[in-house]
C-alpha positions as CSV (number, residue, x, y, z in Angstrom):
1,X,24.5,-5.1,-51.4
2,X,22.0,-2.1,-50.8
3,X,20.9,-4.0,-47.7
4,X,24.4,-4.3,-46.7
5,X,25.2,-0.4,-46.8
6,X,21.6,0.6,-45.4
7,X,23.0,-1.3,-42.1
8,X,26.3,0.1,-42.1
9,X,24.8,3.9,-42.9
10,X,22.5,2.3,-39.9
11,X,25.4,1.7,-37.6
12,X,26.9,4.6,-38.3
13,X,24.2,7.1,-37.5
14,X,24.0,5.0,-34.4
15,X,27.6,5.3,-33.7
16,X,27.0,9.2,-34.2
17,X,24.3,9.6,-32.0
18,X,25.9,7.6,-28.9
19,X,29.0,9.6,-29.7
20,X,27.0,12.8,-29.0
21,X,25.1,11.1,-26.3
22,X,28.3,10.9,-24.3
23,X,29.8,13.6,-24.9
24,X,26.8,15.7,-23.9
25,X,27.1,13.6,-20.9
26,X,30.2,13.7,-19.8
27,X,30.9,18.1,-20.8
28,X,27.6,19.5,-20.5
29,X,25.2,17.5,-18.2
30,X,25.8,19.6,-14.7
31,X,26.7,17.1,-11.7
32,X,25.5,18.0,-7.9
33,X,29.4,18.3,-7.0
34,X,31.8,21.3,-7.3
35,X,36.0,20.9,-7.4
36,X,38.2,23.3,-5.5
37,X,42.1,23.7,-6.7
38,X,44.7,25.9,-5.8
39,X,43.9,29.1,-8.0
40,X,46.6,31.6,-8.5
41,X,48.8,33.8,-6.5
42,X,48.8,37.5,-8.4
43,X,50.4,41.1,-7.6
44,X,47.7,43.1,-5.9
45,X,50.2,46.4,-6.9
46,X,48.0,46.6,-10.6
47,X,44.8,46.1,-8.5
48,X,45.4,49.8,-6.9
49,X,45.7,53.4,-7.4
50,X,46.8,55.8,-4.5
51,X,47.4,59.3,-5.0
52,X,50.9,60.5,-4.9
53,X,52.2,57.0,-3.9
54,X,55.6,56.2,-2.9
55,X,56.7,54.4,-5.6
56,X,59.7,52.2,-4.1
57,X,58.6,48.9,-4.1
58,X,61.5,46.3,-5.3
59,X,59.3,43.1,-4.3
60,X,55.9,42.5,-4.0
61,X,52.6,41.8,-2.2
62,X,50.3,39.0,-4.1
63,X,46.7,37.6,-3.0
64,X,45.9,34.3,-3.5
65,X,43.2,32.3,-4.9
66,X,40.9,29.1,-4.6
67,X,39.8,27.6,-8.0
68,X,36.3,26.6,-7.8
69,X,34.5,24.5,-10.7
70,X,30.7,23.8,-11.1
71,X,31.6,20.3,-12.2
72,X,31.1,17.9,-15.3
73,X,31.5,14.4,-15.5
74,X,35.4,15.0,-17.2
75,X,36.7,17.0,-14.5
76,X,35.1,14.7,-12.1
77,X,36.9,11.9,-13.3
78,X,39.9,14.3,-13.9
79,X,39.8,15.3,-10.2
80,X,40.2,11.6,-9.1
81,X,43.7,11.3,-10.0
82,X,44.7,14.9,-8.4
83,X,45.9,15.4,-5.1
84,X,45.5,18.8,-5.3
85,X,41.7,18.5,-5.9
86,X,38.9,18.9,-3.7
87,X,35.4,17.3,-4.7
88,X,32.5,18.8,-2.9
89,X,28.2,18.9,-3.3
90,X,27.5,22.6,-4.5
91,X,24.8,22.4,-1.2
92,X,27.7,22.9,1.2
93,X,28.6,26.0,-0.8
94,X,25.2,27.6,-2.0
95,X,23.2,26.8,0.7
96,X,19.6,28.1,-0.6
97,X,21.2,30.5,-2.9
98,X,21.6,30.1,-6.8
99,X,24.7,30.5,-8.4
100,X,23.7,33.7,-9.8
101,X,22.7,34.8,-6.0
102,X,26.1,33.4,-5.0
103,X,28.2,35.0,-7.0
104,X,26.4,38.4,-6.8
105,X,27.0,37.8,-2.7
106,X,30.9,37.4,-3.7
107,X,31.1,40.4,-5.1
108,X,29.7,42.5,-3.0
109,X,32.2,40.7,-0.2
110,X,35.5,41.7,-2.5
111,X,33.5,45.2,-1.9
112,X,33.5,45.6,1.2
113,X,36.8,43.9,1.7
114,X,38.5,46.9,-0.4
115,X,36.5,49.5,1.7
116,X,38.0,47.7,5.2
117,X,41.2,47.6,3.5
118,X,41.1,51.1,2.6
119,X,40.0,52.1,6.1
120,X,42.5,49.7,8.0
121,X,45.8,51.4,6.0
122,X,44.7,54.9,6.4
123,X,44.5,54.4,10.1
124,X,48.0,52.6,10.2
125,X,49.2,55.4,8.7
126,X,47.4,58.4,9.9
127,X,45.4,59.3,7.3
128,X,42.0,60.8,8.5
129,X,39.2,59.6,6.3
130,X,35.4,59.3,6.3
131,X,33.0,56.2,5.1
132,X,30.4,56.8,3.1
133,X,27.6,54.7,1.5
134,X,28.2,54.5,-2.7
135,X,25.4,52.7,-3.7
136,X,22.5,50.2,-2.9
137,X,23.5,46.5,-4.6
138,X,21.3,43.7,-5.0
139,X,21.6,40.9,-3.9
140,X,18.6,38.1,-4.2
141,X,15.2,39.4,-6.4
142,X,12.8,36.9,-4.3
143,X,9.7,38.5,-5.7
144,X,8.8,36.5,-8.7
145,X,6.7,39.5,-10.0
146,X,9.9,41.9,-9.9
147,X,12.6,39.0,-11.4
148,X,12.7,40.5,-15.1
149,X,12.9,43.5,-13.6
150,X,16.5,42.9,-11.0
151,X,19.1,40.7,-11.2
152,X,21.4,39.7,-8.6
153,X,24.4,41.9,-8.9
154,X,22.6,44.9,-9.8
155,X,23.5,48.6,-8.3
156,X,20.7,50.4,-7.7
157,X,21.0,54.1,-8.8
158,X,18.3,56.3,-7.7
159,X,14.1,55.5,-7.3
160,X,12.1,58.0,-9.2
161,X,14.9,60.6,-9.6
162,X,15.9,60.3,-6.1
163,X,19.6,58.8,-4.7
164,X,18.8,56.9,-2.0
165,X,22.0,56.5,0.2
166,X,21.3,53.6,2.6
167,X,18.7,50.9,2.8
168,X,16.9,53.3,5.5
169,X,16.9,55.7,3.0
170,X,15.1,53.4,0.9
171,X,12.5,52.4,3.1
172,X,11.7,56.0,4.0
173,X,11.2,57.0,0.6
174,X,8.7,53.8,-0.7
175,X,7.0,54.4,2.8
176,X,4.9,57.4,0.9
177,X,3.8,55.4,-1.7
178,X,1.4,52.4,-2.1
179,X,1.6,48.6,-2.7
180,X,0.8,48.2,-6.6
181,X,2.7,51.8,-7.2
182,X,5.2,51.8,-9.9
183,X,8.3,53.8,-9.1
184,X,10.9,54.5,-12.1
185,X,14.1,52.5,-10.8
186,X,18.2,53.5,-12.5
187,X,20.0,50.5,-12.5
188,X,23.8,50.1,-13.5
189,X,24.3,46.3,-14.9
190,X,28.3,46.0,-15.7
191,X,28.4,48.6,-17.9
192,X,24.6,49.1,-18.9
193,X,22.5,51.7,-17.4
194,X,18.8,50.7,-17.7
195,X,15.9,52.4,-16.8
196,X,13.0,50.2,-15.2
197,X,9.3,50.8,-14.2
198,X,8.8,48.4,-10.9
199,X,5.9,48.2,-9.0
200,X,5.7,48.0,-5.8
201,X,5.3,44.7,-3.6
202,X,4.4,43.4,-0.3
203,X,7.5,42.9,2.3
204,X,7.3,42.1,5.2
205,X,9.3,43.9,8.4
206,X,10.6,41.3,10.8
207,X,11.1,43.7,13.1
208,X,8.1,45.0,13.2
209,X,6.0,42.5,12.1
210,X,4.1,44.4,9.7
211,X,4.3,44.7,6.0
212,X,5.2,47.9,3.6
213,X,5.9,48.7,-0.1
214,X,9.2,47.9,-1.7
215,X,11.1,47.0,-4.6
216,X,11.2,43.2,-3.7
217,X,14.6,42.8,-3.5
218,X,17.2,42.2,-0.7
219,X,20.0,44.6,-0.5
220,X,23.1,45.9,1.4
221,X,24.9,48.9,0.9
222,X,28.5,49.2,-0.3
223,X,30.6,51.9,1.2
224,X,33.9,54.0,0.0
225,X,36.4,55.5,2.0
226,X,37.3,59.1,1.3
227,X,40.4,60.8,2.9
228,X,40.2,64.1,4.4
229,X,43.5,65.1,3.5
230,X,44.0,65.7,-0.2
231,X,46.0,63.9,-2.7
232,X,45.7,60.4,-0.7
233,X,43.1,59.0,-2.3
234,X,42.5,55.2,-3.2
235,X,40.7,53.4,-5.9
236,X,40.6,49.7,-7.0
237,X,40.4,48.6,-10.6
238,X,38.3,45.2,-11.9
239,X,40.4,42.5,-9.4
240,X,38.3,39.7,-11.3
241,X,37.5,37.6,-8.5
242,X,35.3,37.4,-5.4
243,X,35.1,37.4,-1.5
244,X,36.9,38.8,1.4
245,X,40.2,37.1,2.0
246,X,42.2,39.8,-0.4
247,X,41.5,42.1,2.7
248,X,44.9,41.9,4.1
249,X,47.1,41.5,1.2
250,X,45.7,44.5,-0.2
251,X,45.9,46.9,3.3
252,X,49.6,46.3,3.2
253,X,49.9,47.0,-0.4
254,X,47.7,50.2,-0.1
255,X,50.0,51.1,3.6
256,X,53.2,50.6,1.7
257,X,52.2,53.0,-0.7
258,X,51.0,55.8,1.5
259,X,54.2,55.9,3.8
260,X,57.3,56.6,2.7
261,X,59.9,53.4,1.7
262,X,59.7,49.8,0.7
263,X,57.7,47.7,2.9
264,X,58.4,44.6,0.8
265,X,62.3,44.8,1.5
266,X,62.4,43.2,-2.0
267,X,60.8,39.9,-0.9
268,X,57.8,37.8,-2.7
269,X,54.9,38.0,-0.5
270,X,52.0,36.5,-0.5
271,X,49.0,35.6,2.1
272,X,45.3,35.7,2.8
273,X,42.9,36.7,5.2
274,X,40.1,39.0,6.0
275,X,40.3,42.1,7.5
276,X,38.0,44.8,9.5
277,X,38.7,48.8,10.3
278,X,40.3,48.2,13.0
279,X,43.1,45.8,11.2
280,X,41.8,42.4,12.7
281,X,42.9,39.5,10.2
282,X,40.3,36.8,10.3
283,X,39.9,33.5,9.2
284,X,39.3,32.1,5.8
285,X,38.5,29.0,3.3
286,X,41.0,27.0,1.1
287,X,43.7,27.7,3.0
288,X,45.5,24.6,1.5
289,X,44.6,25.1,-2.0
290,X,46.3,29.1,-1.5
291,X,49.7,27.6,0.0
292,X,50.0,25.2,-2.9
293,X,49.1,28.5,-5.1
294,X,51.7,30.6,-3.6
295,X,54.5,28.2,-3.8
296,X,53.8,27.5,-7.3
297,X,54.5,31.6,-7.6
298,X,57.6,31.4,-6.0
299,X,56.4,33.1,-2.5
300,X,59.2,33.3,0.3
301,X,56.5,34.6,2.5
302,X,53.0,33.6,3.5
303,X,50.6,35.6,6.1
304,X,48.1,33.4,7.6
305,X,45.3,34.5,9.9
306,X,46.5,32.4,12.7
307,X,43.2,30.0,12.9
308,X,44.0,28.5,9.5
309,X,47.5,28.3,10.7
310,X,47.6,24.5,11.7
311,X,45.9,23.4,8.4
312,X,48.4,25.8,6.6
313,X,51.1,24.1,8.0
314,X,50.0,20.7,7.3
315,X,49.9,21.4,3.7
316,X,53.3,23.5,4.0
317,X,54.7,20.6,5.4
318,X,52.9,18.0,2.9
319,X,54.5,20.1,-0.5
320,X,57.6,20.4,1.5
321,X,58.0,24.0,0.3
322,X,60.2,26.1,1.6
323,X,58.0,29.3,2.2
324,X,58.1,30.7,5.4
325,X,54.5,30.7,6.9
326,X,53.7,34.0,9.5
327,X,50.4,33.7,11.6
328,X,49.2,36.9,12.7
329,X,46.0,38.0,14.1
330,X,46.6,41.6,13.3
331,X,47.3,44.3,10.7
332,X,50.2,45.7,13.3
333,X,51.7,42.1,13.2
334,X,52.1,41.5,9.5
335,X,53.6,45.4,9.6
336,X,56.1,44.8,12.5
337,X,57.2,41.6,10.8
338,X,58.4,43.5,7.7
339,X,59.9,46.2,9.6
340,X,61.9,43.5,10.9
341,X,63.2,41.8,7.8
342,X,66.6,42.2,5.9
343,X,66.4,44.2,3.2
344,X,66.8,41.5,-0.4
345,X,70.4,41.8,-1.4
């Protein structure tokens, strides 16, 4: 009898352990292969704050989304049996980057897409404005001796009391000193401000082909874009996501509100697409996985940069939804083809 239960308290521990076995398997162990989806299609209007902004606006403007998963052997398995799913190796979208790197690189893009968005409606609607350099960010820390001291994401604040304005800036200012220095570095981390001794490294100038002192870090600077006439300014609040393509969505949101009616004309809107200064749309990814998005949200409209238009199409045509899809290369087109719609009754 003892032998008996010893065997089945044997099989049962065994049963455990395979049990957690798989399951660590199949949830936790990370697989070379990332799954895109249609994300969501949301109101951009919460994302922004003008100054004095016209407040008619009966419909509205939304941005859409690509869902992208780092995934497990579940959703792998999951993403079989959905037509919506896209399975990809993570290679084709880090490249040499990490996914820290990569997601620090994503969020300096939704950055600079605000700023070009800002810039792009004040000149649609006359505003004079000025751009300006806000801070350094980091992107990459590829000197191992500086890696507990930076992470990707990072703004850097000032270098031993100074505000440095510009990567120039930067380089000036290290010139003085010597590899092996330490320099007191402000960083801001989310909402941490921390306060870090670096020293000083070896980089080298491709341009000049020599080498210099410097923080060991690769960075780009984020700009803001202040008006010169008062009461029109424009802020963005925590849009929770990454990359460029809000850049359009967001310029008509931010015109509508500095010039006087409703450009919505009551209408759902939705779209994608880059965009510059100057109000050139560009092109973007998951342009199939956004139309399925929008629909879901009810969107009678949907802006396209017109070089995803033909795969846009396809997948209009493939979900058979009835969303009416606009290619335009241009801030000026997405604009005249609201002037030109019927008001909602």
């Amino acid at each position: 009898m003892k032998q008996l239960k010893r065997r089945a308290g044997l099989r049962a521990v065994t049963y455990l352990f395979t049990f957690v076995i798989v399951v660590y398997v199949a949830v936790f162990m990370s697989t070379p292969y990332i799954v895109y989806q249609p994300g969501s299609a949301t109101e951009v209007a919460p994302m922004i704050k003008v100054e004095n902004a016209d407040p008619a606006e009966q419909g509205t403007f939304m941005m859409t989304t690509v869902s992208a998963s780092y995934a497990n052997l579940v959703l792998l398995l999951a993403s079989a049996f959905n037509s919506n799913a896209e399975i990809a190796r993570k290679e084709a979208r880090l490249g040499d980057r990490t996914e820290e790197e990569y997601a620090a690189e994503q969020v300096f893009y939704m950055s600079s897409s605000q700023s070009s968005s800002v810039q792009a409606a004040y000149k649609a609607a006359g505003v004079p404005y000025e751009d300006v350099v806000d801070y350094l960010y980091v992107f990459s820390v590829p000197s191992s001796s500086n890696q507990s001291r930076f992470q990707p994401g990072d703004k850097i604040m000032s270098v031993d009391g100074e505000t440095v304005s510009d990567p120039e800036a930067l380089s000036a200012l290290l010139a003085a000193r010597q590899i092996g220095d330490q320099v007191e570095v402000v960083l801001q981390r989310g909402s941490d401000k921390l306060q870090e001794n670096v020293t000083l490294v070896e980089v080298k100038d491709k341009e000049k082909a020599t080498t210099r002192p410097g923080l060991g870090v690769v960075i780009a600077a984020v700009r803001k874009v202040e008006p010169k006439e008062a009461g029109k300014a424009v802020s963005f609040v925590d849009t929770e996501v990454g990359g460029p393509s809000a850049g359009l969505m967001f310029t008509m949101e931010i015109y509508n509100r500095l010039t006087p009616g409703d450009l919505t004309k009551g209408h759902r809107i939705a779209g994608t697409g880059t965009i510059d200064a100057d109000g050139e749309v560009g092109a973007i990814g998951g342009v199939k996985h956004k139309i399925v998005a929008a629909d879901r949200e009810g969107a009678e409209i949907f802006f396209v940069p017109v070089k995803n238009y033909e795969e846009a199409r396809a997948r209009a045509d493939q979900i058979e939804t009835a969303m009416k899809l606009v290619p335009v290369a241009t801030l000026t087109e997405a604009l005249q083809y609201m002037e030109r719609l019927p008001v909602t009754p």
